[in-house]
N, C-alpha and C positions, 0 to 999 in steps of 0.2 A: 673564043670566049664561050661560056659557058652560061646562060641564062639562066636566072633563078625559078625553084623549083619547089617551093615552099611546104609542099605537102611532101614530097619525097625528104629535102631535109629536115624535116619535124619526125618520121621515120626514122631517119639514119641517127639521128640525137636518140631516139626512143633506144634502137640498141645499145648506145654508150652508155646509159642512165644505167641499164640491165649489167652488163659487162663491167663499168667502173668498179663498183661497189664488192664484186667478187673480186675485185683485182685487189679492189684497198682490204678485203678481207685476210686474203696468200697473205699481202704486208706484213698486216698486222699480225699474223701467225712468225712470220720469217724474220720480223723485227725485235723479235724475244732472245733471237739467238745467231744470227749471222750481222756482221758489222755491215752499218749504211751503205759506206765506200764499196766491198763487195757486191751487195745485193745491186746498189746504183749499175756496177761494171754487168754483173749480168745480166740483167735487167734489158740494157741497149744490146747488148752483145748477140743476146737471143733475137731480138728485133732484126739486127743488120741481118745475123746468120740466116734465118726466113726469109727477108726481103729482096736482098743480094740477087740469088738465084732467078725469084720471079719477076724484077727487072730486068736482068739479060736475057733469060727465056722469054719473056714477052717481049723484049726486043722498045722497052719503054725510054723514052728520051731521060737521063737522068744528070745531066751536066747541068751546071748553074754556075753563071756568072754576073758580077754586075752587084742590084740591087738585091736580086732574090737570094744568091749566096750569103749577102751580109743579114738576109732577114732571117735565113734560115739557121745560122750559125747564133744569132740570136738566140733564135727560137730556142734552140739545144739547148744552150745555155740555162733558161729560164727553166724547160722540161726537166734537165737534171735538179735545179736548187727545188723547183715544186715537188717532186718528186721526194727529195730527200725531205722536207719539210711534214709532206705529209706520214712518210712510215714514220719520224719521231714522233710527232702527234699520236698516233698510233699505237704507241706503245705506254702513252700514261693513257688517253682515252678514249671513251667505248666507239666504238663505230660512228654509232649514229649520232653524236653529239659530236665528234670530232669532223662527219660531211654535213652536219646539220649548221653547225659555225662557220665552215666553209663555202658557206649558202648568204655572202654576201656578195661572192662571184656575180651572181648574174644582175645586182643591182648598178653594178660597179659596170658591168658591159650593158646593161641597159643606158648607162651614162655616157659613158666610151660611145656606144653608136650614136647617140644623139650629137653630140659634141666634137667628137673627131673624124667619124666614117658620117656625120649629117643624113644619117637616118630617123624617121619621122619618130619620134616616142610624145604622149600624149602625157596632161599633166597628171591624170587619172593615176596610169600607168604608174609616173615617177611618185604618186604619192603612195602607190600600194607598195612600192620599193621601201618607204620610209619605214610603212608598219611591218614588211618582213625584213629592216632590220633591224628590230626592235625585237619582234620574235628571237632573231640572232641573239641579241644581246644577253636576252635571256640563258640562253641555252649556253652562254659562256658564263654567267654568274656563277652555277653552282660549280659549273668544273673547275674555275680559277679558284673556285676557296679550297676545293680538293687537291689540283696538283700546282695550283700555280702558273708561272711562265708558259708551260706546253698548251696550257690552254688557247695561249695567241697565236701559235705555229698554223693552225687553220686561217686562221685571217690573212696570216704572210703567203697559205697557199691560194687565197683570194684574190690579193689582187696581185701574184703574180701570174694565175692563171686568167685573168683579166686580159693582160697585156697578150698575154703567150695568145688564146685566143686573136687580139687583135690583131698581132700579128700573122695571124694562119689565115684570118679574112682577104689580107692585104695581097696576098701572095697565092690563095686558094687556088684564083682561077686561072694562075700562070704555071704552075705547076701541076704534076699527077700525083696523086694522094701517097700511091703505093712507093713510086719513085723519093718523095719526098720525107719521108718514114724511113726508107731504107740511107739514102743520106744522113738521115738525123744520127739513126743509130752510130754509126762509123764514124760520124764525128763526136757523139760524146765515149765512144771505146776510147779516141784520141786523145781525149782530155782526161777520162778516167784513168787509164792508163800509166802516166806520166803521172799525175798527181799521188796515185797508190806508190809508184815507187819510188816518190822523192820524200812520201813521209814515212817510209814502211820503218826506221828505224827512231821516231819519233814516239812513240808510243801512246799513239792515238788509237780510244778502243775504234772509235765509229771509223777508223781509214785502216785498221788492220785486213788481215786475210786470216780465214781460217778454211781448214776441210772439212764440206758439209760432208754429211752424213745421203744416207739414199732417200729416205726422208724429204730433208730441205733440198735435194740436189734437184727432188720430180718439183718440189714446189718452187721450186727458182725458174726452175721453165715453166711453171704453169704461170708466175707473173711475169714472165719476158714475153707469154704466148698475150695472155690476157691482155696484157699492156697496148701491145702490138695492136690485138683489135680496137680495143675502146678507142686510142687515137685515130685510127683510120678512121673510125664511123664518124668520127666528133673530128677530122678533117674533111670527108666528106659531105658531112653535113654542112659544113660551112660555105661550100664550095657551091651548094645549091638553093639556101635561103639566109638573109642578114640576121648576124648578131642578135638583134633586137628579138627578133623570133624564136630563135632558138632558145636562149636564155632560160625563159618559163619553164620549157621541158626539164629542167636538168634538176626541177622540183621534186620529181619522178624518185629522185637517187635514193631521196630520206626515206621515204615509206620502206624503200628495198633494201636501205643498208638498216634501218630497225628493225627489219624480220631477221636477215643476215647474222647480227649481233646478237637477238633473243637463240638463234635455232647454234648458230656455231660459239656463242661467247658466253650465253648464258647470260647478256647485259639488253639491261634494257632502261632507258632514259624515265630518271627522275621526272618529280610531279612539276615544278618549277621549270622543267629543261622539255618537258611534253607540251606544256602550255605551248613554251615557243616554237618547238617543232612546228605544234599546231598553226599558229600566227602564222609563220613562213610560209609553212605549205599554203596556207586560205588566201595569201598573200599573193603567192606566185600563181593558183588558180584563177584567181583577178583577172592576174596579167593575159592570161591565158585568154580568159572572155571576150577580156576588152580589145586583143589581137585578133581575136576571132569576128567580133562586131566591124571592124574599123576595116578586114579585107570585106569586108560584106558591103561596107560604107563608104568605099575610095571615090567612087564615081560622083555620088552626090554631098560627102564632106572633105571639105577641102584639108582640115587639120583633125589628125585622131583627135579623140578624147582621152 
């Protein structure tokens, strides 16, 4: 077992903040012009390919049976539909208004840990969740007048990235990160796979194939590479401080994917959808504090604030 480590996982979240938001940039470039179902296949396929290797060169335990199998086979499961969920988001809108709406994620696992993993969350706390989802809310208004329906695809990647998290808690410290990654990958190739070629002649744009170009071919691997890190950091981090903690950090992503989108998209978040950016972030800084007060506090208060 692995004992928590809460300054090293608030670290390890710090790189995935960095690394997500370049990943969901490639997306959103890649999303313009290669179908979901493909990008989805290579996407894991790059993953397994990388990992594969450094499992058996390292000589790392990577059988699973039992519970952990049925979690992880889950877990895939959830990683491919969030995944897909988010490059169509993507592709009607901007960056940071589409991780900024997706930033009801850590309210939803601030709740999750309090509730199901019976991690300590303070009332403070869950009330700063209210006002940054209220921020959220925001940042969804003006998009749904703009494109509509895609507008809500960030929220489906919320709380299915809620669970998918919770489940990577559950199993963090019985598994190896890298071992674990590399499994995932080979089992969603398994499923992609199969499902590409029982619809290939249905004429679905998003489950077609096509041949990229040299182009999308370097950026296909640069989100199977990307991909690959951000979850390891954001399994690794889990594996060395609770949910509850982590959560705040992932506040970090908005400020990075709004420079991202102004420098690579030329987009930059309306007056209405900045207010709430703002909300959010000042929201999740809170959280931030009051996690910071409360390890300072353990000893002499018995319940956070």
């Amino acid at each position: 077992m692995t004992h928590d480590k809460p300054l090293l996982g608030i670290l390890l979240m710090l790189g995935f903040c960095i690394v997500a938001p370049i990943g969901d940039a490639v997306a959103k470039i890649l999303g313009q012009s290669i179908p979901l179902g493909e990008l989805l296949l290579v996407r894991f396929a790059v993953q397994a390919v990388i990992l594969i290797p450094l499992v058996w060169v390292s000589k790392r335990a990577w059988k699973m049976r039992g519970r952990v199998l049925k979690f992880t086979f889950i877990r895939t499961l959830m990683h491919i539909v969030g995944i897909g969920m988010m490059v169509t988001a993507l592709k009607y809108l901007p960056l940071a208004d589409a991780v900024a709406i997706a930033f009801v994620m850590p309210f939803i696992m601030l709740i999750l840990g309090k509730y199901v993993l019976g991690e300590e969350v303070g009332t403070r706390r869950l009330a700063a969740c209210v006002v940054g989802f209220i921020g959220t809310l925001l940042v969804i208004q003006p998009s749904f007048s703009q494109v509509g329906w895609p507008a809500l695809l960030p929220l489906g990647v919320a709380v299915n990235f809620s669970f998918f998290m919770l489940i990577t808690r559950q199993i963090a410290k019985e598994t190896d990160p890298i071992s674990l990654q590399a499994v995932s990958g080979v089992m969603a190739v398994v499923i992609m796979v199969p499902l590409l070629a029982l619809t290939s002649g249905l004429e679905i744009d998003a489950l077609s194939l096509i041949m990229p170009n040299s182009y999308e071919c370097s950026l296909l691997l640069g989100i199977g590479l990307l991909g690959t890190l951000a979850h390891l950091l954001m399994t690794w981090s889990l594996r060395f401080a609770p949910s509850a903690t982590l959560a705040p950090m992932q506040y970090l992503e908005i400020p990075i994917a709004t420079v991202i989108g102004l420098f690579v998209f030329k987009e930059f978040p309306n007056g209405l959808a900045s207010v709430g950016i703002a909300i959010t972030i000042a929201a999740g800084v809170y959280v931030i504090l009051r996690e910071r007060a409360t390890s300072r506090e353990l000893e002499g208060t018995p319940e956070p604030a």
